[in-house]
C-alpha angles and dihedrals in degrees: 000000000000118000129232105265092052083052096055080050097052088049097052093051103046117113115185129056084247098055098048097046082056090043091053089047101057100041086060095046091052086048092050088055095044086051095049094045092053086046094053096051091042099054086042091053085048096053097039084058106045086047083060092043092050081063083070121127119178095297102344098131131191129262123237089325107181120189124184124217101176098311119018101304105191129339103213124214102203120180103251096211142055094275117177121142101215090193112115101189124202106181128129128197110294138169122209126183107334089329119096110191114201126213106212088185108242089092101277136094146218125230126213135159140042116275109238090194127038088223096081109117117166110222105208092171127076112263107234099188112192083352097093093184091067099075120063120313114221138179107250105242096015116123110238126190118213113207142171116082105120131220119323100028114145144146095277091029121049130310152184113247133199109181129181133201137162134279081261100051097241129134101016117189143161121271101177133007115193111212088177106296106069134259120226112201129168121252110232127200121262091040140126110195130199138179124227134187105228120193109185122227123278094014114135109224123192124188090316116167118221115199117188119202119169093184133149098245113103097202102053120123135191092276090062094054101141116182126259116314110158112203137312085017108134100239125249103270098043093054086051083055092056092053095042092057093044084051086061094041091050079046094054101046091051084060083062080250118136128209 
């Protein structure tokens, strides 16, 4: 099949009625293919897409998922867990005791400064007090992993808390502490749980970014931090695929395609 330049060239010259009515011929009949055959491996893309989608369960995403139009169209990089962060944190920018901790407002937060006093926890979730509803709300016997302390945490260094105590407030204590590479607890029944940022004293920090993620999968790490979701939102990448896939669909029916 010739391609469309050639045709333009075997148009302009041609010399003879004949020959130009053939030469326009056969120029529409090689577009037509080429439209055919665009609309074919985008409507296949489409529906390829839309079959892994359908796999979709609340935020359950796709892994490297490639689809061709033509040439290579998109290569997708879907989330293959369940990844929500069900932290909602409320924390401005606030500075304790020698260390100021930023909200950049994206839910996570840079460290600077060294802590003059041991006693410095960063509370990034809303304090309730008596209204238990207000902390975290877990499913009694689920495994959560908390995330989001980068590299060097540790017990005399900084750290990621999740810490639990009763409707009454009464006996908190730490569940989980994240020095870089995660914690998963259980949640138990009668709690209220928070998350705190804890720089220990004497620890020089310089521009570090916390990212706390209290999320169900279990293997997530710092790298795959994704903002506030809540539960049963579909997460970030998979709703870009829908739209991707909604762009094609609008493309092709400009074509005067369907799909």
């Amino acid at each position: 099949m010739a391609s469309i330049i050639e045709n333009l060239q075997a148009i302009l010259s041609a010399r003879y009625g004949r020959d130009v009515r053939n030469a326009i011929h056969d120029s529409i009949s090689d577009l037509n293919e080429i439209a055919n055959t665009a609309q074919t491996s985008a409507k296949a893309y489409y529906e390829g897409t839309q079959a892994l989608a359908q796999t979709v369960s609340g935020n359950v995403g796709i892994d490297d998922s490639t689809a061709t139009l033509g040439t290579t169209y998109s290569s997708h990089k879907i989330e293959d867990k369940t990844r929500t962060n069900l932290l909602n944190p409320t924390l401005g920018t606030t500075t304790i005791n020698g260390v100021t901790c930023t909200n950049n407002g994206d839910g996570t937060y840079t460290l600077n400064g060294t802590a003059t006093n041991d006693q410095i926890f960063f509370r990034v979730t809303p304090w309730g007090g008596d209204n238990y509803n207000s902390e975290i709300e877990l499913e009694t016997g689920k495994t959560y992993k908390v995330v989001g302390c980068p590299n060097g945490g540790g017990s005399s260094t900084y750290r990621v808390t999740i810490t639990r105590s009763s409707r009454d407030n009464v006996g908190r204590s730490a569940v989980a502490h994240d020095y870089g590479d995660g914690k998963t607890f259980v949640a138990e029944e009668g709690y209220r749980y928070e998350c705190y940022i804890h720089p220990s004293i004497n620890t020089p920090i310089n521009n570090l970014v916390f990212k706390p993620m209290l999320t169900t999968d279990l293997s997530a790490t710092y790298d795959d931090f994704v903002q506030y979701s809540g539960s049963g939102e579909l997460n970030q990448n998979v709703a870009e695929m829908y739209k991707e896939i909604q762009a094609i669909k609008d493309a092709i029916t400009e074509l005067g395609g369907t799909v």
